[in-house]
DRENDO-1510 file (C-alpha; in Angstrom, 1 decimal, always signed):
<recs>
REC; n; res; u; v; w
REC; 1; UNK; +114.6; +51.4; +132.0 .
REC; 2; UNK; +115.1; +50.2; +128.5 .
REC; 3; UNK; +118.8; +48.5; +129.5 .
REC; 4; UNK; +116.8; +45.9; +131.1 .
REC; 5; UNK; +116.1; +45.0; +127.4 .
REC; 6; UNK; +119.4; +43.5; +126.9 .
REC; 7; UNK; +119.4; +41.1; +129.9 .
REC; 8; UNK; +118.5; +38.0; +128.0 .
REC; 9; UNK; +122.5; +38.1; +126.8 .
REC; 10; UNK; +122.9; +36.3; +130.5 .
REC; 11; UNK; +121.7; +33.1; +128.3 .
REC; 12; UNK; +124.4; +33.9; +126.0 .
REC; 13; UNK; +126.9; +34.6; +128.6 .
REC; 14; UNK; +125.9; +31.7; +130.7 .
REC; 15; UNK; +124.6; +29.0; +128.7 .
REC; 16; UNK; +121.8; +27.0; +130.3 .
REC; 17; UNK; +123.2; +24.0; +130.4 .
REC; 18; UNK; +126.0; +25.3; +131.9 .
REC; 19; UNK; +123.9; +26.8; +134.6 .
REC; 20; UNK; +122.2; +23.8; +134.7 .
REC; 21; UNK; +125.2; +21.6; +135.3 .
REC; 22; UNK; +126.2; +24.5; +137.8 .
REC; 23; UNK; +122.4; +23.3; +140.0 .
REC; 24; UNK; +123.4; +20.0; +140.0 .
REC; 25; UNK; +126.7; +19.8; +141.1 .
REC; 26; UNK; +125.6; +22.6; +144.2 .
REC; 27; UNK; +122.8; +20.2; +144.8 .
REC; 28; UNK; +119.9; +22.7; +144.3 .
REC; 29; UNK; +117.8; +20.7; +141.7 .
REC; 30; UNK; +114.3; +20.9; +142.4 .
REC; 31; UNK; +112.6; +17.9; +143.2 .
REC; 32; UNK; +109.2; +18.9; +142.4 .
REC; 33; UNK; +108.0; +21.6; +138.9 .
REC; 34; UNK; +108.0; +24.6; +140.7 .
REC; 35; UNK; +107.3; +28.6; +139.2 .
REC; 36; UNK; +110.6; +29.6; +139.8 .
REC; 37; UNK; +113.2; +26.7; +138.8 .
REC; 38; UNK; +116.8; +27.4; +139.8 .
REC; 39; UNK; +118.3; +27.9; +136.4 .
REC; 40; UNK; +116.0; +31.1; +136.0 .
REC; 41; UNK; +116.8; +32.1; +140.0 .
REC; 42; UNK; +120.8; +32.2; +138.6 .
REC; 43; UNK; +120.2; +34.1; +135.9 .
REC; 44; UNK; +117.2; +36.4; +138.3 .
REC; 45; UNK; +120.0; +37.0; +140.6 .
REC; 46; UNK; +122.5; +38.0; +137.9 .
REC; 47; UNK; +120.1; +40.4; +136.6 .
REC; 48; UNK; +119.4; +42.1; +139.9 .
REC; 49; UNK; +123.5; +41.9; +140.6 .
REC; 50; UNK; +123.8; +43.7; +136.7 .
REC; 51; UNK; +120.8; +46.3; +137.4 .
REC; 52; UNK; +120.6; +46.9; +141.2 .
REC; 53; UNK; +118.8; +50.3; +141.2 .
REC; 54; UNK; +115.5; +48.2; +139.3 .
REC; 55; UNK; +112.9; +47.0; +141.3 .
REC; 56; UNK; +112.7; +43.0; +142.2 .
REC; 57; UNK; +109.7; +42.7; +139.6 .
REC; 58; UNK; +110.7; +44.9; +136.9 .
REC; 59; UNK; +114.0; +42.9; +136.7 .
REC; 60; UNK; +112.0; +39.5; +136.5 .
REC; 61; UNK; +109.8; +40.8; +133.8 .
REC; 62; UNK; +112.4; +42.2; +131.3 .
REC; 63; UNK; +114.4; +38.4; +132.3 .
REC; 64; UNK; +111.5; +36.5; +131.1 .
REC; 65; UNK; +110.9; +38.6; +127.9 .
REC; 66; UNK; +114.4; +37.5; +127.3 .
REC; 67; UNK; +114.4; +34.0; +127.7 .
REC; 68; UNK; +110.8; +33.8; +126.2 .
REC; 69; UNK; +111.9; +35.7; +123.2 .
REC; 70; UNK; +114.5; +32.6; +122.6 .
REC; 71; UNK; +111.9; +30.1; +123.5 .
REC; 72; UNK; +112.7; +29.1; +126.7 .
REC; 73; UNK; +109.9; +29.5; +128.6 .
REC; 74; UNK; +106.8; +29.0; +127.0 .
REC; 75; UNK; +103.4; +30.4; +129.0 .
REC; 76; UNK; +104.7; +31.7; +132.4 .
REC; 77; UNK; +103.5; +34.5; +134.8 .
REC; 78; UNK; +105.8; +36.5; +136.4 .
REC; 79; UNK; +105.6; +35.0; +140.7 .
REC; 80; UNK; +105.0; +37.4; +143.7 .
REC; 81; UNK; +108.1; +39.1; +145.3 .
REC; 82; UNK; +107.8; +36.7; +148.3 .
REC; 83; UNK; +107.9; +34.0; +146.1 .
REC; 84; UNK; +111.1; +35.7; +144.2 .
REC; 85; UNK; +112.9; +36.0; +148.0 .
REC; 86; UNK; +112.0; +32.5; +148.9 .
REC; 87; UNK; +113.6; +31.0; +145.6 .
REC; 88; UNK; +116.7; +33.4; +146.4 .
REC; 89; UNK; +117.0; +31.7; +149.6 .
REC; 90; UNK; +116.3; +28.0; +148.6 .
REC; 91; UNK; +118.5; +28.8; +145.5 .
REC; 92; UNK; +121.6; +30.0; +148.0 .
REC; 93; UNK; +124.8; +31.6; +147.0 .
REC; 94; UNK; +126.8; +28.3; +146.3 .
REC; 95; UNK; +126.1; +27.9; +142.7 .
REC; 96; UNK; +126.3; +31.5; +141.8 .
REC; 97; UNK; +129.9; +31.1; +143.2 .
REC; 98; UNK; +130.6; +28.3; +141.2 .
REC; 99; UNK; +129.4; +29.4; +138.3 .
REC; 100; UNK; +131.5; +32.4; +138.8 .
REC; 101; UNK; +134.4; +30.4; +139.6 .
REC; 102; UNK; +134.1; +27.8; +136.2 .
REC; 103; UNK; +133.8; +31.3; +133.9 .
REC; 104; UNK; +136.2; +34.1; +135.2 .
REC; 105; UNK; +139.2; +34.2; +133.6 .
REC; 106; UNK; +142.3; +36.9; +133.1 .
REC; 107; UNK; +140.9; +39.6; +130.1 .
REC; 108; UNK; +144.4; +41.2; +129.7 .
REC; 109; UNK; +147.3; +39.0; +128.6 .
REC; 110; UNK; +151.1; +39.8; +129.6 .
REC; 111; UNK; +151.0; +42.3; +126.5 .
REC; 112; UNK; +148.2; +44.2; +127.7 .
REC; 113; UNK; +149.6; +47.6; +129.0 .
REC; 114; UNK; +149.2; +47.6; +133.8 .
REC; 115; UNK; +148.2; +43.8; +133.5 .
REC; 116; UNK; +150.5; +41.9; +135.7 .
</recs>
């Protein structure tokens, strides 16, 4: 699925310390170095929102080439799917909503031809 390529653009999109600021404010900071930290559950999530036919660890895996290929991540081993559920769930829907709510904005201006 060579789309999957492109998916570390979501850093460029949503800037990790924007994400990060995103965890903190929802509360969802770990409080222990764990395999799956929040910041890369938002942008798993994302991923699986942006390319929902791909399996859980085929999305995971393109993610991390991503972010490694910037050097954010160092040696890392792609977790288990029940590890990948369990951080959805600790992770929670909250700061994917704000983090949605702090970016969208209007793409068509009142010049822009139907935008009203």
């Amino acid at each position: 699925m060579s789309e999957l390529s492109g998916l570390g653009l979501l850093t460029w999109v949503y800037p990790p310390g924007l994400v990060d600021r995103v965890v903190a404010a929802c509360g969802r900071v770990e409080q222990r170095r764990r395999l799956l930290p929040a910041r890369l559950v938002v942008y798993f999530v994302l991923g699986l929102a942006l390319f929902s036919p791909a399996p859980y660890l085929e999305v995971m895996r393109h993610l991390v080439e991503g972010l490694r290929s910037q050097g954010l991540l160092g040696e890392w081993r792609v977790p288990g799917k029940p590890s990948l559920f369990r951080a959805r769930q600790r992770l929670g829907c909250e700061p994917l909503r704000v983090l949605f709510t702090t970016t969208a904005k209007p793409m068509g201006t009142e010049d822009t031809p139907g935008v009203f």
